[in-house]
C-alpha positions as CSV (number, residue, x, y, z in Angstrom):
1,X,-37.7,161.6,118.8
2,X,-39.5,160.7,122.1
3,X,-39.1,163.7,123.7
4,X,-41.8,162.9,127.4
5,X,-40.5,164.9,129.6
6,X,-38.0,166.3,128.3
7,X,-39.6,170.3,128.6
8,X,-36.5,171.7,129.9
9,X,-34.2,170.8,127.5
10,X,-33.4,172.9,124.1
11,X,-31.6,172.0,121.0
12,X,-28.2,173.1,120.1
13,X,-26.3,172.5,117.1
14,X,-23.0,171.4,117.7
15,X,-20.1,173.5,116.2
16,X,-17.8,171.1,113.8
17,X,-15.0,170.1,115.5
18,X,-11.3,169.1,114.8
19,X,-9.8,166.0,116.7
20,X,-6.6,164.5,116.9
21,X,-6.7,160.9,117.2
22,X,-4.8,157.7,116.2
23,X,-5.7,154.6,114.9
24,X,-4.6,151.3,117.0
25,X,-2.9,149.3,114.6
26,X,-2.5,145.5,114.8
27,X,1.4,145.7,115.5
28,X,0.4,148.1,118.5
29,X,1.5,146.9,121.9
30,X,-1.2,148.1,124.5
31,X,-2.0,146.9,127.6
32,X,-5.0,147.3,130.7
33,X,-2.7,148.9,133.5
34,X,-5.9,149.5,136.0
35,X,-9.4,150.1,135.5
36,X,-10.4,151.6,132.5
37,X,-7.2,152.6,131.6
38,X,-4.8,151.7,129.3
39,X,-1.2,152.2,128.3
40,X,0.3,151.8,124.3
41,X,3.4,153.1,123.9
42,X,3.5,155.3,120.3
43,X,6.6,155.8,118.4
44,X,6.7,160.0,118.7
45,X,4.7,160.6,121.7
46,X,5.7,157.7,123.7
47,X,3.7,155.9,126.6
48,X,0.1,157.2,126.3
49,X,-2.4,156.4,129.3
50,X,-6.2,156.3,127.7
51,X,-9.4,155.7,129.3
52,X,-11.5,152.8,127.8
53,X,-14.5,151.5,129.0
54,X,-14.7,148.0,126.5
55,X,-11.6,146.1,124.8
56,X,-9.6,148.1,122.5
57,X,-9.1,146.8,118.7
58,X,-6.6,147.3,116.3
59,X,-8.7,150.1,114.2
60,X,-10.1,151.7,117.1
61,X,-9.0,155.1,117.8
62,X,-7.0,156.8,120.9
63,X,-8.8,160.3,120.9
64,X,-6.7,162.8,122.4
65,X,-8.5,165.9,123.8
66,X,-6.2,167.7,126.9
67,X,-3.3,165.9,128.3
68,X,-6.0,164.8,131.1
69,X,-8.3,163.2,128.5
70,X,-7.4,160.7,126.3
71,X,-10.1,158.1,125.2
72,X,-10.9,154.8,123.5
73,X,-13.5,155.3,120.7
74,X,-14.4,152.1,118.9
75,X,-13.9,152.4,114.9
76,X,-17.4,152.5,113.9
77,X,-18.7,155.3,116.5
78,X,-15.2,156.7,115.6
79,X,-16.2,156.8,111.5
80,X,-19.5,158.0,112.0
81,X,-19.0,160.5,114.1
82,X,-15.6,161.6,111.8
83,X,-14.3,162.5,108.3
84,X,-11.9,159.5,107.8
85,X,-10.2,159.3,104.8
86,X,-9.4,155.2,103.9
C-alpha cells in the first residue's frame, strides 16, 4: 500500500459487524423519487426511501443502518464485504 503522505494516519481493525439488509428482487417495484433517492415499497416494512448513488439492480441490496440511513450497495461490494449465504 502506497502510503506518501499518509504520516498521520494509523490503522484500525474494524470490529465485525451485523447488518440488516434486503436483496432487490426482480419482481420489486422501485422507483428514483429525487436525487439519489429512491422509493421500493416491501411487503412488511412498506415504502422504504434509500439513498443510491448508481442504478439499482435486482440483486443489489437495500442496507438498512438507522431509520435516517438507508443505502444502495451493489451485489458484488455487497458479497465481498458480507457473509451471504446462496
Amino acid at each position: 500500500v502506497n502510503r506518501h503522505g499518509m504520516d498521520d494516519f494509523s490503522e484500525y481493525q474494524g470490529k465485525p459487524v451485523t447488518r440488516l439488509a434486503y436483496e432487490i428482487k426482480p419482481e420489486d417495484a422501485y422507483a428514483k423519487v429525487a436525487e439519489a433517492t429512491y422509493r421500493i415499497v416491501l411487503p412488511q416494512a412498506g415504502v422504504i426511501d434509500f439513498k443510491a448513488y448508481e442504478q439499482p439492480m435486482a440483486g443489489d441490496y437495500i442496507v438498512y443502518l438507522t431509520d435516517d440511513d438507508i443505502y444502495h450497495c451493489d451485489a458484488e461490494v455487497f458479497r465481498a464485504r458480507n457473509v451471504v449465504e446462496d
